[in-house]
C-alpha positions in Angstrom: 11.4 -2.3 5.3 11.1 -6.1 5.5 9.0 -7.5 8.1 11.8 -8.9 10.7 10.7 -11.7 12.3 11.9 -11.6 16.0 12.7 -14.8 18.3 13.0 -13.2 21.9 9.5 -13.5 23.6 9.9 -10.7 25.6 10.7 -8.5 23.0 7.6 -9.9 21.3 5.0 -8.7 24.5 6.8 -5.3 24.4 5.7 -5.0 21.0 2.2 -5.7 21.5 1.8 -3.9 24.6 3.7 -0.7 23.1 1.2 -0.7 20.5 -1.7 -1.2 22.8 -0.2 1.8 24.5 0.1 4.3 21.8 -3.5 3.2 21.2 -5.0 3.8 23.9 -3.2 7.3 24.6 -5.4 8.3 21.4 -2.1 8.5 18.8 -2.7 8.7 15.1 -2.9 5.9 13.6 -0.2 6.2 11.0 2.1 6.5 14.7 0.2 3.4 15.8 0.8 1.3 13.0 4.7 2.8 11.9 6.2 2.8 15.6 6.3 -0.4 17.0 7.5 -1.5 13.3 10.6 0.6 13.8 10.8 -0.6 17.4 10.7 -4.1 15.9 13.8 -3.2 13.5 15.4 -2.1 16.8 14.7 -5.0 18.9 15.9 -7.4 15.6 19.1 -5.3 15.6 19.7 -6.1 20.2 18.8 -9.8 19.0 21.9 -9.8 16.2 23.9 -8.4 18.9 23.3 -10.6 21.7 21.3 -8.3 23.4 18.7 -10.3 25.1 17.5 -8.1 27.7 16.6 -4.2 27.5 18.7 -3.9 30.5 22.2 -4.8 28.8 21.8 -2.0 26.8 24.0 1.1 27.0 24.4 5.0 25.5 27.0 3.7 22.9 24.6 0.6 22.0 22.2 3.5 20.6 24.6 5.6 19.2 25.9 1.9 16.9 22.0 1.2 15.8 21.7 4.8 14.7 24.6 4.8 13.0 23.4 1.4 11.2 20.3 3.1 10.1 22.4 6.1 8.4 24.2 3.1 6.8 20.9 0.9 5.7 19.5 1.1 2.4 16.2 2.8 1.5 13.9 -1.0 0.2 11.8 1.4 -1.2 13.6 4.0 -3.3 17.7 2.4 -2.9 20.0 5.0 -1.7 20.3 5.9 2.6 17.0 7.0 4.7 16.1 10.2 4.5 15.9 12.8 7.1 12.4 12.2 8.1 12.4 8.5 8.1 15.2 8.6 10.8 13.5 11.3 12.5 10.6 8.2 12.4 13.1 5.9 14.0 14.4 8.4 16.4 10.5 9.4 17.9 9.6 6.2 17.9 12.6 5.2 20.3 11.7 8.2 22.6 7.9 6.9 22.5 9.1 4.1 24.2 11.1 5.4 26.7 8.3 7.0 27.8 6.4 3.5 27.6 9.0 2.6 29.9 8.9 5.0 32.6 4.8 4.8 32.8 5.0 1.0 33.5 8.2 2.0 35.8 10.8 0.0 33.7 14.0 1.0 33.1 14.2 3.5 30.4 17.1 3.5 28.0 20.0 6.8 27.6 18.7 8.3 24.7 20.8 10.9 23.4 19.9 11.6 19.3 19.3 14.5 18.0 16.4 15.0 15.0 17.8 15.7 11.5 17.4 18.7 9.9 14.1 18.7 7.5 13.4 22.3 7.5 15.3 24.1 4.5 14.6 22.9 1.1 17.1 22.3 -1.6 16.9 21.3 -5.2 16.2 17.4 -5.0 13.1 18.4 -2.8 11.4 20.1 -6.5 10.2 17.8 -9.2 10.8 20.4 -12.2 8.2 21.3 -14.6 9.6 19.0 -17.1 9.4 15.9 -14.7 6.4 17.0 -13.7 5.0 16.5 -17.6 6.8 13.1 -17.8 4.6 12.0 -14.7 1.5 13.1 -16.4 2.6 11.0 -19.3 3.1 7.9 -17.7 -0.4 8.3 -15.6 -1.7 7.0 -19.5 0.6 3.8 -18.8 0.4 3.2 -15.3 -2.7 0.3 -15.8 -4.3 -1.5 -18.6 -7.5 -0.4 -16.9 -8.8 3.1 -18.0 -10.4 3.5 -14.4 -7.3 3.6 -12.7 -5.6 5.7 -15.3 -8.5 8.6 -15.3 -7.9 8.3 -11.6 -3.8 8.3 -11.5 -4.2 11.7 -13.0 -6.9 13.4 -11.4 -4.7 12.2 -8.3 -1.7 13.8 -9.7 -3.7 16.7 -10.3 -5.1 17.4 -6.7 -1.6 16.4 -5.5 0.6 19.2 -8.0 -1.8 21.2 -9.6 -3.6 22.4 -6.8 -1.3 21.6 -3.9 -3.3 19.9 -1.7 -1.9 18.2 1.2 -2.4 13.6 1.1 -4.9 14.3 3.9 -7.2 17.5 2.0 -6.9 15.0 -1.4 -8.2 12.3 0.3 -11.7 13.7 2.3 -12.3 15.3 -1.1 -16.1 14.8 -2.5 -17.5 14.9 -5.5 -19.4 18.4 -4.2 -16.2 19.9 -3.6 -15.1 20.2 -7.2 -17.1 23.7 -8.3 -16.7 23.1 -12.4 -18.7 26.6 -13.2 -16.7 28.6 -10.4 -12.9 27.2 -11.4 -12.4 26.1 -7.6 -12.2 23.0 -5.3 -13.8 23.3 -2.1 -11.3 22.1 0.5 -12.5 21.1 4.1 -10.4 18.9 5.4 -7.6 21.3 6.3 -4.2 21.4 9.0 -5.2 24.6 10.6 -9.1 23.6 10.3 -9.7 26.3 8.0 -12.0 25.9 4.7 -10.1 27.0 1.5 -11.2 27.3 -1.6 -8.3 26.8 -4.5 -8.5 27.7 -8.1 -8.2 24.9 -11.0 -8.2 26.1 -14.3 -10.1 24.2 -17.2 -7.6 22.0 -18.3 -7.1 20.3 -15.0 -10.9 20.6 -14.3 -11.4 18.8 -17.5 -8.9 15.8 -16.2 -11.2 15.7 -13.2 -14.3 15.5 -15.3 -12.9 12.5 -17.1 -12.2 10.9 -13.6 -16.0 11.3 -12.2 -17.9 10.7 -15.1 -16.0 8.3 -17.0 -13.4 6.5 -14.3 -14.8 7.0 -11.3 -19.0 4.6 -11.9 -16.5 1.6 -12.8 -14.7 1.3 -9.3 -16.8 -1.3 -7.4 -20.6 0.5 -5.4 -18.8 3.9 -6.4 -22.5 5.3 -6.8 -22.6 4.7 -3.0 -19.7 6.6 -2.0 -19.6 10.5 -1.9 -16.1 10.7 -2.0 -13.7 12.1 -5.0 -11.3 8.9 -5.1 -12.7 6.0 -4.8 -11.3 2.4 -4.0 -11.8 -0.9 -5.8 -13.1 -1.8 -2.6 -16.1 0.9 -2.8 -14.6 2.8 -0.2 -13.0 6.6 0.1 -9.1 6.0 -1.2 -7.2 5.9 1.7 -3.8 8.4 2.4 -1.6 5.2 1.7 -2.9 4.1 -1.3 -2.2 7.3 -2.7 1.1 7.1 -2.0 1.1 3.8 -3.9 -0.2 5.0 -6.9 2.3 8.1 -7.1 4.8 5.2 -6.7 3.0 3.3 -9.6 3.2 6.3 -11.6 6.9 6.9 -11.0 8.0 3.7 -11.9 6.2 4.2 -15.0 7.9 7.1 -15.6 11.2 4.6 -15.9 13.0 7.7 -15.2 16.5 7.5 -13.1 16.2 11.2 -12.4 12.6 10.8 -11.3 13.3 8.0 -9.4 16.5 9.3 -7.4 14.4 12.2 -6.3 11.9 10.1 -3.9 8.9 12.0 -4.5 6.4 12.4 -2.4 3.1 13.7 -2.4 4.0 16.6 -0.3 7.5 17.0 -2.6 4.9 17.6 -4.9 3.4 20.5 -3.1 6.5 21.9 -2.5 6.9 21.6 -6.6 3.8 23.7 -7.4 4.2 26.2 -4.8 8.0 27.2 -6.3 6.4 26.6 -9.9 4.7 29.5 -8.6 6.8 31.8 -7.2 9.0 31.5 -10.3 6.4 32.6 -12.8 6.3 35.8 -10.7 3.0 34.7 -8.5 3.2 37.0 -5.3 3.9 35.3 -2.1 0.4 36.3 -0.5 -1.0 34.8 -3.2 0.8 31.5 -2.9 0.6 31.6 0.9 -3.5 31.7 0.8 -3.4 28.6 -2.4 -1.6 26.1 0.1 -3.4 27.1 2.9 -0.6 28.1 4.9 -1.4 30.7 8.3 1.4 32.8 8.1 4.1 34.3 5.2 7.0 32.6 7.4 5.4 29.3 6.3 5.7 30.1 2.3 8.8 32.1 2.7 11.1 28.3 2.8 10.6 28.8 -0.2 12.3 31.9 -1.7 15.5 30.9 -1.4 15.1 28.4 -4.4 13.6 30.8 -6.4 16.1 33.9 -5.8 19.0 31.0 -6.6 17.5 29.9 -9.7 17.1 33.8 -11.0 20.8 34.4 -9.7 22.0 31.1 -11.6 19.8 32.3 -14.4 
């Protein structure tokens, strides 16, 4: 989304203080930096609409600026929002209603209900055939070979072992246990250590990464982490993001494209990959970290249709 730039000044303090707000309520960052830019997309779309003052607007006024968001197009990808990125919109509206009521303002009638997220379907898995094509194009994806030993070791965390954005990114070079076929991974959702098998192949992509890829990037040498930046640093969550958008459009696939991957689509990938080469659900549970069966068992029902379309 294009940075709107908004005229109304009090619109403009709103902004600041909201984020101020979430700030200093202890929010993650990714909520302090991504709310008050949808709340700025909501106070651009009052302006267009004469809407001046909070005040002036009603129920339906809501109901119109949600249905313009189903309508908008995806900058990044073309095609409508997807579930979760309204779900984005619709939080952050409610996080400022609650803004509101602490500084005992009057709070707007907010009546939207989240969209669905939870069941999986088809355009949620990257197939093992797409999945090679993005392997392919990690060779492509810079004339530099430091970022291209490193767009594949990414892609490799990311599909091949699953890991969550957040696990991929706290990963260090210690981590990675080349004699014991496993990746040591601390940073976990539920807190919990994990270790998860790599076999030699992928371990061998890795390799190339630290020993060849990785001493280029910029005081790597003084970094302990996995993925380094070209600023020295640990690879942050967003740039990886960035380079599995990179990678896609390299791919110069339409298929690949339409199908908005993610870095979690890609963990949803791996663990049907799984499950359809007959790897028992126990198994797959305790490789993506997951507490319970319930967890893994979303996705069964894409396996048990592709055997019955089979």
């Amino acid at each position: 989304m294009k940075k709107l730039k908004l005229k109304n000044r009090s619109y403009k303090a709103l902004l600041i203080s909201f984020k101020d707000w979430l700030d200093i309520l202890g929010y993650s960052k990714g909520i302090v930096k991504y709310s008050p830019i949808f709340l700025q997309e909501f106070f651009y779309w009052l302006e267009k609409h004469n809407h001046n003052e909070l005040r002036t607007v009603t129920r339906k006024d809501i109901t119109e600026y949600y249905h313009y968001l189903k309508q908008r197009p995806n900058e990044n990808y073309g095609g409508a929002l997807s579930n979760p990125s309204l779900n984005g919109h619709i939080s952050s509206l409610k996080r400022f209603n609650e803004y509101l009521k602490k500084h005992n303002a009057k709070s707007l009638s907010i009546h939207l209900r989240f969209e669905r997220t939870d069941k999986l379907t088809e355009t949620d898995i990257v197939t093992q055939y797409e999945i090679k094509e993005l392997f392919k194009a990690t060779e492509y994806t810079s004339p530099l070979q430091r970022f291209t030993l490193r767009d594949k070791a990414i892609l490799t965390v990311l599909y091949s072992c699953g890991l969550r954005r957040n696990e991929a990114v706290h990963l260090n070079l210690n981590d990675v246990f080349f004699d014991k076929e496993r990746i040591l991974v601390r940073k976990t959702k539920n807190k919990k250590e994990r270790f998860v098998p790599i076999n030699a192949y992928n371990l061998r992509i890795l390799e190339d990464n630290i020993y060849d890829g990785r001493p280029e990037f910029y005081k790597a040498n003084e970094n302990e982490a996995l993925f380094v930046s070209s600023q020295g640093g640990r690879l942050g969550g967003m740039s990886f993001k960035l380079r599995l958008r990179q990678i896609i459009k390299t791919a110069n696939d339409s298929d690949i494209t339409e199908k908005r991957i993610t870095p979690h689509k890609l963990r949803h990938s791996i663990a049907t990959h799984l499950l359809e080469k007959g790897v028992p659900i126990e198994a797959v549970s305790q490789f993506l970290g997951h507490t319970s069966l319930e967890s893994t068992q979303v996705y069964t029902h894409l396996v048990d249709r592709s055997f019955s379309e089979g």
